[in-house]
MARVEXMAR-712214 format. One record per residue (C-alpha): residue number from 1; residue in one letter; chain; z, y, x. Coordinates in nm, 4 decimals, decimal comma. Layout:
REM residues N
+-----+----+----+----------+----------+----------+
|   i | aa | ch |       zz |       yy |       xx |
+-----+----+----+----------+----------+----------+
| NUM |  A |  A |        Z |        Y |        X |
...
+-----+----+----+----------+----------+----------+
END
This chain:
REM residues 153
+-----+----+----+----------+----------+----------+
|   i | aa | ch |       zz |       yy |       xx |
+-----+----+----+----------+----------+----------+
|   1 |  X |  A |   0,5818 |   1,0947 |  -1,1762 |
|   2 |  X |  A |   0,9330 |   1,0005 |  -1,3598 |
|   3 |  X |  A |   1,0664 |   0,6714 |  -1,3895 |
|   4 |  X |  A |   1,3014 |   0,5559 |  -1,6980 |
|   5 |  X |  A |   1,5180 |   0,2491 |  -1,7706 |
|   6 |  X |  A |   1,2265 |   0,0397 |  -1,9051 |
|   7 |  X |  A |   1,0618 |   0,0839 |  -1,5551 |
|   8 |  X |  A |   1,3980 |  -0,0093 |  -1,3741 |
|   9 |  X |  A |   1,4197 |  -0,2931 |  -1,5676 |
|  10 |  X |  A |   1,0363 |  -0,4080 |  -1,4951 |
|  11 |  X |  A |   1,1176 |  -0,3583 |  -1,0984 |
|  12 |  X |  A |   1,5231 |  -0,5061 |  -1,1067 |
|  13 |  X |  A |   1,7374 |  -0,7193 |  -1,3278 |
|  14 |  X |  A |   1,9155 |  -0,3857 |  -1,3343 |
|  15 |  X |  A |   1,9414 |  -0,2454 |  -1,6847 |
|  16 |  X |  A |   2,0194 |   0,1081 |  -1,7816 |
|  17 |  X |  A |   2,2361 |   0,1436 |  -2,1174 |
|  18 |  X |  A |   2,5799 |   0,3154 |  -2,2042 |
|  19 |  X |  A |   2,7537 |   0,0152 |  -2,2655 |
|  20 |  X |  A |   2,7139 |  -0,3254 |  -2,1104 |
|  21 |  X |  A |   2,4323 |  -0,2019 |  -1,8587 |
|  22 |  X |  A |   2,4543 |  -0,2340 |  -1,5316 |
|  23 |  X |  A |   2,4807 |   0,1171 |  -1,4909 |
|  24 |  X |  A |   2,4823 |   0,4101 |  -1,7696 |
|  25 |  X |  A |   2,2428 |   0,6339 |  -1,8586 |
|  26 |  X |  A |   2,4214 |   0,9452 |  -1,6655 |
|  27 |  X |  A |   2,4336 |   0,7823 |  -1,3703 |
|  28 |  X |  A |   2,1002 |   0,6305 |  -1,4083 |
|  29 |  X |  A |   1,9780 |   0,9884 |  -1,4153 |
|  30 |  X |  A |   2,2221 |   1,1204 |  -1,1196 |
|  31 |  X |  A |   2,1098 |   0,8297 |  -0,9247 |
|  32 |  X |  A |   1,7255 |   0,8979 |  -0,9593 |
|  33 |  X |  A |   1,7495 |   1,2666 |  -0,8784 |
|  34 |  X |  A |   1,9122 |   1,1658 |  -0,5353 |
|  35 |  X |  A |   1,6212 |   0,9101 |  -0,5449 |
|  36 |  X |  A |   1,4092 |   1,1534 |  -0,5548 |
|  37 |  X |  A |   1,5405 |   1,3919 |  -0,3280 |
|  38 |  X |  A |   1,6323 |   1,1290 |  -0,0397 |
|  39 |  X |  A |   1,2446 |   0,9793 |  -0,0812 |
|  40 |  X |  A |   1,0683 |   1,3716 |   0,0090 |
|  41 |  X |  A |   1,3908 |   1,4048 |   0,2886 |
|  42 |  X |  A |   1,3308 |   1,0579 |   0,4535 |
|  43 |  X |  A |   0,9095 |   1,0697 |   0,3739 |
|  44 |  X |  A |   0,7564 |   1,3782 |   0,3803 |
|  45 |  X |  A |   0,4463 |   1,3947 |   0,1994 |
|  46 |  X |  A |   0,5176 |   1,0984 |  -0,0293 |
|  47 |  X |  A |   0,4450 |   1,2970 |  -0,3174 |
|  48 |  X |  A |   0,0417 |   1,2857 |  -0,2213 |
|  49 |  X |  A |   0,0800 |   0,9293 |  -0,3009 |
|  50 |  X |  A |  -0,1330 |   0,7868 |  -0,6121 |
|  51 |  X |  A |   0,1478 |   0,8548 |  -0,8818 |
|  52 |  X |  A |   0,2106 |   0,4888 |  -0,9632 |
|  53 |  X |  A |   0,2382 |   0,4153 |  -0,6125 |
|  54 |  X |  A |   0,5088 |   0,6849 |  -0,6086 |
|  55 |  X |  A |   0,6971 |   0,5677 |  -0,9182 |
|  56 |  X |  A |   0,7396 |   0,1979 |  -0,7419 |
|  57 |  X |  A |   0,9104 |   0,4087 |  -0,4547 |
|  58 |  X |  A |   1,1409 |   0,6210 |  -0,6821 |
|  59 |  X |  A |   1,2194 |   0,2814 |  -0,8407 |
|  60 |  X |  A |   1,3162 |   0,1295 |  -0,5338 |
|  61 |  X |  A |   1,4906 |   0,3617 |  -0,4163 |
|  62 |  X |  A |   1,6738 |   0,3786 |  -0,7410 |
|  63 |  X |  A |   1,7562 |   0,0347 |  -0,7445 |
|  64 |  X |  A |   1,8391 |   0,0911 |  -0,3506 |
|  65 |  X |  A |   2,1206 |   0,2796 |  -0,4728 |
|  66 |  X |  A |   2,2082 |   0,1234 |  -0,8183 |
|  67 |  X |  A |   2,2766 |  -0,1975 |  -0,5138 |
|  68 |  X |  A |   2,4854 |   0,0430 |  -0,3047 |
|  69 |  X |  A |   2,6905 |   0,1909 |  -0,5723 |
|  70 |  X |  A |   2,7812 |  -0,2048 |  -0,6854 |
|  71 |  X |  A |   2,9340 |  -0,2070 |  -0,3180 |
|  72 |  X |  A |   2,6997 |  -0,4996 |  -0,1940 |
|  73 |  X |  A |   2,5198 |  -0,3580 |   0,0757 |
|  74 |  X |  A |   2,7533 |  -0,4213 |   0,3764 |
|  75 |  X |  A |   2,7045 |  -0,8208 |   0,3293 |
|  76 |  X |  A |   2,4419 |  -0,9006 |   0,6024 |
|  77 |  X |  A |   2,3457 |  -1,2670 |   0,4764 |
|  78 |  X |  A |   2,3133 |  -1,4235 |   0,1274 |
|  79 |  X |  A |   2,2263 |  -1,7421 |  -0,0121 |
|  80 |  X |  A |   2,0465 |  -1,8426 |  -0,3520 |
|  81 |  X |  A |   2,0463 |  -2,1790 |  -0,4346 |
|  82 |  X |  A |   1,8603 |  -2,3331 |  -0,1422 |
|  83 |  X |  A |   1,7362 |  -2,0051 |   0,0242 |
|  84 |  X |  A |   1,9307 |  -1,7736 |   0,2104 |
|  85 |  X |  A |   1,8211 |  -1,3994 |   0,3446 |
|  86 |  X |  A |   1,9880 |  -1,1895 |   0,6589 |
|  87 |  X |  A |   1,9457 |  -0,8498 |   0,6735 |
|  88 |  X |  A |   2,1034 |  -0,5451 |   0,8381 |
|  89 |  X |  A |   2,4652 |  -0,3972 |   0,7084 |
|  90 |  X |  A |   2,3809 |  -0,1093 |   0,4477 |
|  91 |  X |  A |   2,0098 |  -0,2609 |   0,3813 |
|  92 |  X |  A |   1,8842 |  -0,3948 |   0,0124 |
|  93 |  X |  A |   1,6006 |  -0,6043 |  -0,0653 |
|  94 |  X |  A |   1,5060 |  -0,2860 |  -0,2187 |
|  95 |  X |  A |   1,5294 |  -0,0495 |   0,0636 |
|  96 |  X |  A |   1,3141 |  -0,3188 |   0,2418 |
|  97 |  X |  A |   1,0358 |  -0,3233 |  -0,0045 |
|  98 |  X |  A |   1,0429 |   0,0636 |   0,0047 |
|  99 |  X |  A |   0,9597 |   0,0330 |   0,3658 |
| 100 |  X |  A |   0,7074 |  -0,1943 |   0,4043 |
| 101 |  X |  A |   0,5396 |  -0,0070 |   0,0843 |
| 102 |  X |  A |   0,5699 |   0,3291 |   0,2729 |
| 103 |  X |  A |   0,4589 |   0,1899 |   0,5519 |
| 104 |  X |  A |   0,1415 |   0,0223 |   0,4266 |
| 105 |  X |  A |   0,0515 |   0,3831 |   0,2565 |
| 106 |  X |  A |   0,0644 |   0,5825 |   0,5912 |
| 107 |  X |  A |  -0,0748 |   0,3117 |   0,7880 |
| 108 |  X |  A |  -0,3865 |   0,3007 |   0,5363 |
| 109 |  X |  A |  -0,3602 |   0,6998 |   0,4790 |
| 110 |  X |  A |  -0,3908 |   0,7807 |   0,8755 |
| 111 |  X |  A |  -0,6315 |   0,5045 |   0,8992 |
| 112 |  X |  A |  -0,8904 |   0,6725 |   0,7042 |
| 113 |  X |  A |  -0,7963 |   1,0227 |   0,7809 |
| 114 |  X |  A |  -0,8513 |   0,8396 |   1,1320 |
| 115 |  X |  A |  -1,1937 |   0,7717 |   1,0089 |
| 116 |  X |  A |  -1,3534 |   1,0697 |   0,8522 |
| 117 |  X |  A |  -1,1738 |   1,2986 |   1,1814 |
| 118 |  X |  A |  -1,3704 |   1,1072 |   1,4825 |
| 119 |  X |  A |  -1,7508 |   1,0953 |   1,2444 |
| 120 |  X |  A |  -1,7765 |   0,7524 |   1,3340 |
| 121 |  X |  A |  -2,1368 |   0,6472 |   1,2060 |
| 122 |  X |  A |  -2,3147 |   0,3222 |   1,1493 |
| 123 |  X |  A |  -2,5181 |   0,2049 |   1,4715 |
| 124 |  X |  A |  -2,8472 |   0,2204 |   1,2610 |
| 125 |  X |  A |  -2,7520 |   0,5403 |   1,1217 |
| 126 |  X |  A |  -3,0760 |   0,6908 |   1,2792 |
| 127 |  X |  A |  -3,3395 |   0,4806 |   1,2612 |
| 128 |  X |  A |  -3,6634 |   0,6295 |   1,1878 |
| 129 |  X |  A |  -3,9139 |   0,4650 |   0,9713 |
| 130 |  X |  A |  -3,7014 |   0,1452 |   0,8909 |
| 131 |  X |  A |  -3,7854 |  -0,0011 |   1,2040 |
| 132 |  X |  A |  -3,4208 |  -0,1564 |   1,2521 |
| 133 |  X |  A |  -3,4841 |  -0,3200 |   1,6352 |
| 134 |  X |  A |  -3,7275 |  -0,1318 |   1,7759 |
| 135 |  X |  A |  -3,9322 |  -0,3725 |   1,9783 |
| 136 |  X |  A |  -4,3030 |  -0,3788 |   1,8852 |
| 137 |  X |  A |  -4,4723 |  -0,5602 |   1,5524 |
| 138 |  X |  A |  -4,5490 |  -0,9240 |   1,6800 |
| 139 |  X |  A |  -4,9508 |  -1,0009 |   1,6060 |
| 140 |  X |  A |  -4,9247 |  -1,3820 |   1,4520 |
| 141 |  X |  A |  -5,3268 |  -1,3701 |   1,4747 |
| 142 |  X |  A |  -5,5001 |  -1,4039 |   1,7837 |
| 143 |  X |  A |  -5,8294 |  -1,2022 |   1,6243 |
| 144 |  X |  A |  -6,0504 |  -1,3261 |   1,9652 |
| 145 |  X |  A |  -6,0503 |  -1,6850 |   1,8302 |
| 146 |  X |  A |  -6,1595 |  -1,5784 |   1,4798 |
| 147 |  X |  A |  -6,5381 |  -1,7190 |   1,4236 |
| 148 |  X |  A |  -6,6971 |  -1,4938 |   1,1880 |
| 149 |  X |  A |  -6,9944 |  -1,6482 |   1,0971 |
| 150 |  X |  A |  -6,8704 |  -1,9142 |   0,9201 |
| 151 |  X |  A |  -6,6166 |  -1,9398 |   0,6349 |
| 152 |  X |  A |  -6,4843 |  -2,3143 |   0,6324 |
| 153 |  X |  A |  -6,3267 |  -2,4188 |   0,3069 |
+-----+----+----+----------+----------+----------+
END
């Protein structure tokens, strides 16, 4: 579960390098430590996520505040080319993506906890003798109208 300046770099067009990166390797290792430490303060239990699934959120929240120490976080609108984005004052795209991420982990986390907890079990769970509808075995032959004493071919 550690991240490193190739996996900033696959995330962000951030790059991590002692001269002419967008930040340097100290504070590329100051700023994942508080990474770290803000993701088990603001999500608790986050480290019982699948460990790649935890190294996108240390990266995002890395890049969160790579963005905030380049001073851009109080804009609350941008524009690229033909699209443009709004967003709250002290928000990244980042932060965002964290988020919804987190999110989607608890919802789908609590969802099965959800679904072990209550036993839920399949309607046909206890059908004896694979006899799915119960109703009776329909006789296609009417045996009365059978003539015996004859075979026709």
């Amino acid at each position: 579960m550690t991240i490193d300046a190739t996996y900033i770099a696959t995330i962000s067009p951030f790059t991590v390098a002692d001269v002419g990166g967008t930040v340097t390797t100290t504070q590329f290792t100051s700023l994942s430590t508080i990474a770290a430490a803000r993701l088990a303060a603001t999500y608790p239990g986050i480290t019982s996520m699948t460990a790649t699934l935890y190294d996108y959120c240390h990266g995002l929240m890395t890049c969160h505040l790579i963005e905030a120490r380049k001073g851009t976080l109080e804009l609350t609108s941008e524009r690229y080319s033909e699209d443009s984005i709004s967003k709250n004052a002290g928000t990244s795209t980042y932060l965002l993506e964290l988020q919804k991420t987190v999110t989607e982990w608890q919802t789908s986390t609590s969802a099965t906890a959800n679904f072990r907890s209550k036993g839920v079990e399949r309607i046909d769970a206890n059908v004896g003798d694979l006899k799915m509808d119960q109703a009776d075995v329909p006789d296609f032959i009417d045996t009365d109208d059978i003539d015996t004493g004859s075979v026709v071919l």
